[in-house]
C-alpha positions in Angstrom: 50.5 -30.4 -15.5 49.5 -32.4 -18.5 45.7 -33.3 -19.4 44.0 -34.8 -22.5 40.9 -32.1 -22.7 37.9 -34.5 -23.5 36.1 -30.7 -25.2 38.9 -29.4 -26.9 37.2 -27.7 -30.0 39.0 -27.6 -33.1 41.8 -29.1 -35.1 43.7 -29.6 -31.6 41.2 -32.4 -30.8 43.7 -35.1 -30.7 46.4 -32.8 -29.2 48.1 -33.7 -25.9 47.9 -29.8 -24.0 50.9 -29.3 -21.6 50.1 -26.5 -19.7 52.6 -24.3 -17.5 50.6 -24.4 -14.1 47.4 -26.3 -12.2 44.4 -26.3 -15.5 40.8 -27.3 -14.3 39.5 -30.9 -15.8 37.3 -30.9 -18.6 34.0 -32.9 -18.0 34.8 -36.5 -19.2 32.4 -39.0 -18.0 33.4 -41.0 -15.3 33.0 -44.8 -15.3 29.7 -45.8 -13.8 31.8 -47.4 -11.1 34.5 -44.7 -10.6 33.4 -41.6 -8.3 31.0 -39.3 -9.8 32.8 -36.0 -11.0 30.3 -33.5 -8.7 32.3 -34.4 -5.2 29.7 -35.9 -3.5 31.7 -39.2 -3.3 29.2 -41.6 -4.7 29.6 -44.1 -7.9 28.2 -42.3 -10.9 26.0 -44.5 -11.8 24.5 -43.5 -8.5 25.1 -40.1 -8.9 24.5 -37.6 -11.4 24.5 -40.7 -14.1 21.1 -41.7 -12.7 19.4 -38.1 -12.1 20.2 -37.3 -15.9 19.1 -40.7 -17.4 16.3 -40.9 -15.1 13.4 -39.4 -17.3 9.8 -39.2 -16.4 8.3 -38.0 -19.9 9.6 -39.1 -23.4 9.5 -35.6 -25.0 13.1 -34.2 -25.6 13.5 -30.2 -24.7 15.3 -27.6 -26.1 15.7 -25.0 -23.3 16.7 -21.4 -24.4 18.7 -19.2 -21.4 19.1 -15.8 -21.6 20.3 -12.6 -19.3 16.9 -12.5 -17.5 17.6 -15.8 -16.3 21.2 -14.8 -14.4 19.2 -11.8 -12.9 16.6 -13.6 -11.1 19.6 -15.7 -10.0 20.9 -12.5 -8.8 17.8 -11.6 -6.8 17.0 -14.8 -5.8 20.5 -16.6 -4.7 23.2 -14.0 -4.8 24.9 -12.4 -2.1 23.7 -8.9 -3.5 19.9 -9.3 -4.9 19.4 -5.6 -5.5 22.1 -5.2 -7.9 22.4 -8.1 -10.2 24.3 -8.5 -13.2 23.7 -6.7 -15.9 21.2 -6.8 -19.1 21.4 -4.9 -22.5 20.2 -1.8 -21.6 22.9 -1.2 -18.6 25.5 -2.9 -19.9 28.1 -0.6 -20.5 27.4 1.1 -17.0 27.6 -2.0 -15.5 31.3 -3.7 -17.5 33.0 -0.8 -19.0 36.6 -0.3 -17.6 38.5 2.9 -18.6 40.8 1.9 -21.1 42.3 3.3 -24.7 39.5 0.4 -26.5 36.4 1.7 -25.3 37.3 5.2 -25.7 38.4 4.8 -29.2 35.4 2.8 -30.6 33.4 4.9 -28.4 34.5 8.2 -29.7 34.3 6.5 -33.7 30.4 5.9 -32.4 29.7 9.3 -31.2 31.1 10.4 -34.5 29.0 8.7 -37.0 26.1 10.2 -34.8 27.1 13.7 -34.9 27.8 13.7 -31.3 30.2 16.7 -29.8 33.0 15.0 -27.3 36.0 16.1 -25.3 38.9 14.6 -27.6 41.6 15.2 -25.0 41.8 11.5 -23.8 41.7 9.9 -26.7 44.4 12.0 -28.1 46.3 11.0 -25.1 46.1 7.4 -25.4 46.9 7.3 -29.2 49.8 9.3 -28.4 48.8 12.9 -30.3 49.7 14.4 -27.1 51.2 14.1 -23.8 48.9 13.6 -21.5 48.9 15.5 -18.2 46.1 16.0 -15.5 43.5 15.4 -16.6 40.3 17.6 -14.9 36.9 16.7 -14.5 35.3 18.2 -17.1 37.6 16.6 -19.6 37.2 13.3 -17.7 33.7 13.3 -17.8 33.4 14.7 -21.4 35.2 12.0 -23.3 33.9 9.8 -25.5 33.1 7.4 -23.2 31.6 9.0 -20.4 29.6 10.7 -23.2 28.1 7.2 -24.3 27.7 5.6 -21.4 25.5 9.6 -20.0 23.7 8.2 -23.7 23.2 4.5 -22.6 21.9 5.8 -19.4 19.3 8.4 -20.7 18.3 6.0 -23.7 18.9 2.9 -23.7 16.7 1.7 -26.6 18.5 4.3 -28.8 22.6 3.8 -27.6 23.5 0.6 -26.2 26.1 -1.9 -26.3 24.4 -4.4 -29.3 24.4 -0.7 -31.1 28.1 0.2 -29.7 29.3 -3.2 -30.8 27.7 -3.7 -33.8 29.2 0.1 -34.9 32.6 -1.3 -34.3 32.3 -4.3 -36.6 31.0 -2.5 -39.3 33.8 0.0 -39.3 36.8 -2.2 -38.2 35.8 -5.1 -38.8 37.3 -8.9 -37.5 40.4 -7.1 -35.7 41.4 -9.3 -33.2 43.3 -7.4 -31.5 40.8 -4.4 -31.1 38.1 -6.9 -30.1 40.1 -9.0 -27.1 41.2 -5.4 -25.8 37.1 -4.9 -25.8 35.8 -7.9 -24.6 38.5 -7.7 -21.5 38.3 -4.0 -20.9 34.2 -4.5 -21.3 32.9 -7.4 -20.8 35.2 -10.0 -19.0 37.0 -8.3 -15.9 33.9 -6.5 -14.5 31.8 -9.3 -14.8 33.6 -12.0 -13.8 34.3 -10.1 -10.5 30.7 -9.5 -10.2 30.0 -12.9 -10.9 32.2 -14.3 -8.3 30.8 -11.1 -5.6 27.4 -13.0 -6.4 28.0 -16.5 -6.0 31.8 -17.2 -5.2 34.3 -19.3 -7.0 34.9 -22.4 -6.6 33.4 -26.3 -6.5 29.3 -26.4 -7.0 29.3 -27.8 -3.8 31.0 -24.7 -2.1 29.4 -21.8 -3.9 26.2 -20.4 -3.4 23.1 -22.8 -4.3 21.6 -21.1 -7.7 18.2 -21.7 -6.3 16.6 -20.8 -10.0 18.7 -22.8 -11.7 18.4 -25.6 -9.9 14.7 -25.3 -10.1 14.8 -25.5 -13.6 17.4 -27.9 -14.1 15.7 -30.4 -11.8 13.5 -30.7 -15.4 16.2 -32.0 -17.7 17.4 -35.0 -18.8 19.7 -36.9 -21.5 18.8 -36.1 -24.7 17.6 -32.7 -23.5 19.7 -29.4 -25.4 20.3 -26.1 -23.7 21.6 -23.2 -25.4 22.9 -20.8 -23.2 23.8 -17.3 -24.3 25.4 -15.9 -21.2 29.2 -15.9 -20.5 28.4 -16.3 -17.1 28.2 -20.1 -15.4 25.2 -20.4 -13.0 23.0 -22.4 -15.2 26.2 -25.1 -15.3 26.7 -25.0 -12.0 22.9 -25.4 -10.9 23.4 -28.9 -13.0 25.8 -29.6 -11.1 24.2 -28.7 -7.9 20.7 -30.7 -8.7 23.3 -33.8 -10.0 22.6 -33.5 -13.9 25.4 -34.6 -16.1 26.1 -32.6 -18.9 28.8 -32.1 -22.0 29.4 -29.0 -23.9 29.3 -28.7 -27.7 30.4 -29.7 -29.9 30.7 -32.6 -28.2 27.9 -34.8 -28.1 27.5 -37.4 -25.3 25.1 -40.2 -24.8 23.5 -39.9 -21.7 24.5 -36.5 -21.2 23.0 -32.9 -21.3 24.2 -31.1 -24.1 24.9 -27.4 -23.5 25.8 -24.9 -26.1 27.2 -21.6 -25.3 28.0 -19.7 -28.9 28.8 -16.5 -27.3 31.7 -17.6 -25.1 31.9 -18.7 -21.3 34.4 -17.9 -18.2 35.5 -21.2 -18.5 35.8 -21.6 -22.1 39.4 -21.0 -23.0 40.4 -20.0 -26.9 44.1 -19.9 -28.9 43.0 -17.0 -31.0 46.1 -17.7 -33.1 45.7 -21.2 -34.1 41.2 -21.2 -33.6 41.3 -24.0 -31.2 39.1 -23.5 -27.9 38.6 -26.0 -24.6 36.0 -25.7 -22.3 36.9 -26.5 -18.7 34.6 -27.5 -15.8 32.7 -24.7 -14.9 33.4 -25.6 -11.0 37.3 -24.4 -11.6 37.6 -21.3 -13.9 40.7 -19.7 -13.9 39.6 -16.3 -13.7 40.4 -13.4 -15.7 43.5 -14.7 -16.6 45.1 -16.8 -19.7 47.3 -19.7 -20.4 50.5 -20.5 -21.5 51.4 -23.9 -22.9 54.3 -25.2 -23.4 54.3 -24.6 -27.0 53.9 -20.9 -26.0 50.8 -20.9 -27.2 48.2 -18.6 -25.2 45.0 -19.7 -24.1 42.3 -16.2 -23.2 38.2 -16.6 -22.2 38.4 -13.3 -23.4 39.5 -14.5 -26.9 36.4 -17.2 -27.1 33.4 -14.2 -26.4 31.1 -13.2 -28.9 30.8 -9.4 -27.8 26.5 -8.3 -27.7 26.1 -6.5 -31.6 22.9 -6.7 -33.9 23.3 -9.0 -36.4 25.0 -11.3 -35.6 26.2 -13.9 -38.2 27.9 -17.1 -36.6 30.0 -17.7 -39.8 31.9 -14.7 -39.0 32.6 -16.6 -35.4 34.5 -20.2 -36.5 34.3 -21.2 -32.7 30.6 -20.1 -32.0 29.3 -21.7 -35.9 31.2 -25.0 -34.3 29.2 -25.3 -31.4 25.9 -24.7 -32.8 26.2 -27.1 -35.9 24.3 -30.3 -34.8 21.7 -27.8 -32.9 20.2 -26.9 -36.2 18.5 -30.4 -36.8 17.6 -31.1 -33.4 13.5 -31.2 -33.2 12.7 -30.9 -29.6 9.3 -32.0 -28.4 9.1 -28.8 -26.1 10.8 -25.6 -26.3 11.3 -23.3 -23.2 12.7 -19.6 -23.3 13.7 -18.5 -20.5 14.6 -14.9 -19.6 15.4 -13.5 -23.4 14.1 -11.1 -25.4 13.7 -12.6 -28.9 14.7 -10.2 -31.8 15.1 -10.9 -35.5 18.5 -8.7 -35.5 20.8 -12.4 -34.6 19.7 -14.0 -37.9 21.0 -17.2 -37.2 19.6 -17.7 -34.1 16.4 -16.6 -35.3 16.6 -19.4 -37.4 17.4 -21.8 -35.3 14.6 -21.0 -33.0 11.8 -21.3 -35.5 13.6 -24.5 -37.3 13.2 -26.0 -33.0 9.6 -24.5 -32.7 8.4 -26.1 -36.3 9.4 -29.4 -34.3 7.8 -28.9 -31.0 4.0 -29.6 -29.6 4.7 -26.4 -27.4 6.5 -23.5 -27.1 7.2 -22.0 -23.5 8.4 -18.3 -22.6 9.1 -17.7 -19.3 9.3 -13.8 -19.1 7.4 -10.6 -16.9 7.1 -8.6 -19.8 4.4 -8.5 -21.9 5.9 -6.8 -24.7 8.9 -9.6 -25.0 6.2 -12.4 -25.2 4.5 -10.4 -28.3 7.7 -10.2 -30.0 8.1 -13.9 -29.4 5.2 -14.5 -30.7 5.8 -12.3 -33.8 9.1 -13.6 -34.6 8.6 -17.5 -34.1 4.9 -17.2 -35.9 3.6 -20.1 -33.6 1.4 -20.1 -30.0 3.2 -19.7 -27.0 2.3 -20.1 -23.7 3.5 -17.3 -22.1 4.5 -18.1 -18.2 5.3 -14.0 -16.4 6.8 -16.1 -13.8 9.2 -18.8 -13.0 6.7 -20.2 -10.4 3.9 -20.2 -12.6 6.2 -22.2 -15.3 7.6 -24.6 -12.4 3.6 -25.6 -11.0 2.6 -25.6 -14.7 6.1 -28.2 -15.2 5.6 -29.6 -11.5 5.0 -33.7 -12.8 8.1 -33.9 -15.1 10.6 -32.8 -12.2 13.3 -36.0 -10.9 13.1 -36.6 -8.0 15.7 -37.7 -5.8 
């Protein structure tokens, strides 16, 4: 099947893709006559054209997403509420698949914090030793089970932004190393869990993300979202409520802009030659990758920024891409919605005080009370401070479309 991918990121921008096998469609618009792109078989201009362009206040929003936001999904839409996906502090729990990776960087962690561990596996999978039967003591003493007994007990003090952020200061960009980690702990386990949640497939056939829709019912062209969650049930709630959107670092008129600098399920990366594509977030592919015809191979897994302190975008050509123009956007209003803001990503830090300079108000939509202070601390401005989506929707209630 051959495409022309209207988000393909990079020097590949003008590059005809063959690919071996069935790719989803980008999200190019559709003419205003032509069949709107969300399935409901209307014109666009009818469609999802008219719900995005069809604004009922002038001031432009810059809405922030974060983890908290995909667990009230969870517990509000999904097909397990009482075990959503995971945040920070059970992350590793949560993702982590055995594998030779997580056991290596986890035993390397354990050792710069004078932590005793069962070296037995490790030894094994580096090949030191043949490994036999392994019992349960040595199982459950290796260096992972060890960290992720740590993460449980304390999570403030050993988790995965900790983990993570270990590994790059001791090995540093190794791509290798890292796609073995972001597949082995962060992609398989919660794209399945994803999919458990909500299913996979069209936004018209998966579960209704009755959050997201909520929220997204509030956004209109010209309006930015950055999302830092891999997963896609904020784009798919805009696709639900009939918002049409693009993904940076393309920049549409009329459109939604959404920026996702930590990676996506559908956004698909050539680790080798730095291009990426995002795909519509109503056909991912799954944990799999993509061979071209060039032989070329195309991962999710290879696009994901994995959760460390300190982030610094320039050491992430693909995440510094799609967050360029965001810096000089000045938003009338700025919403947060289920993060915990922290001074340890530097550049988003940035970013979010450059945006709340701008605005007339600052919005955090968070339960806890400790979150908000840090918010305030960090962004050095008044923020109204919403503990629950409902109180931010009533407060929000005259700027909804309606349809």
């Amino acid at each position: 099947m051959s495409i022309d991918s209207p988000v393909l990121i990079g020097e590949a921008n003008t590059m005809r893709l063959e690919i071996d096998g069935p790719l989803p469609p980008g999200l190019p618009a559709p003419g205003r006559n032509e069949p709107c792109g969300c399935g409901s078989g209307h014109k666009f201009k009818k469609c999802c054209w008219a719900r995005t362009i069809a604004r009922t206040s002038s001031d432009r929003r810059l809405l922030v997403i974060g983890a908290g936001a995909t667990i009230e999904e969870c517990k509000r839409s999904g097909a397990n509420p009482g075990e959503p996906l995971p945040s920070i502090a059970n992350f590793g729990n949560q993702l982590f698949n055995e594998s030779a990776s997580l056991q290596r960087v986890s035993a390397s962690y354990l050792k710069s914090k004078g932590i005793a561990y069962d070296s037995t596996m490790l030894d094994g999978y580096e090949g030191r030793i043949k490994l036999g039967p392994i019992s349960d003591a040595t199982f459950q003493n290796s260096p992972l089970r060890v960290y992720l007994r740590l993460e449980a007990v304390l999570p403030s003090e050993h988790n995965v932004e900790r983990l993570f952020e270990h590994v790059w200061r001791t090995y540093g960009d190794n791509g290798d190393l890292w796609e073995a980690l972001t597949w082995d702990g962060i992609f398989l386990y919660l794209f399945n869990a994803f999919i458990t949640q909500f299913g996979l497939g069209p936004a018209r056939t998966v579960r209704r993300m009755q959050a997201g829709m909520a929220v997204a019912d509030h956004l209109f062209f010209g309006d930015r979202v950055i999302n830092l969650n891999y997963d896609i049930a904020f784009d798919l709630a805009l696709q639900q409520v009939g918002k049409y959107f693009t993904y940076a670092p393309e920049s549409q008129r009329d459109a939604i802009v959404i920026y996702k600098p930590h990676g996506s399920f559908n956004l698909f990366c050539n680790r080798k030659s730095g291009d990426c594509f995002f795909a519509d977030p109503s056909q991912p592919r799954g944990s799999v990758a993509i061979r071209d015809s060039r032989g070329g191979t195309w991962s999710p897994a290879a696009a994901l920024v994995p959760p460390r302190l300190r982030k610094d975008y320039d050491q992430h050509p693909t995440a510094a891409m799609i967050l360029e123009d965001i810096r000089t956007f000045a938003p009338d209003l700025v919403t947060f919605w289920g993060i915990g803001l922290t001074n340890s990503d530097i550049d988003l830090a940035e970013i979010y005080r450059n945006a709340c300079s701008a605005a007339r108000r600052v919005e955090f939509i968070n339960p806890d009370a400790k979150a908000y202070e840090n918010a305030m601390t960090l962004l050095g401005k008044p923020i109204v401070h919403y503990p629950t989506l409902e109180e931010w929707l009533s407060a929000n209630a005259s700027t909804a479309s309606t349809k």
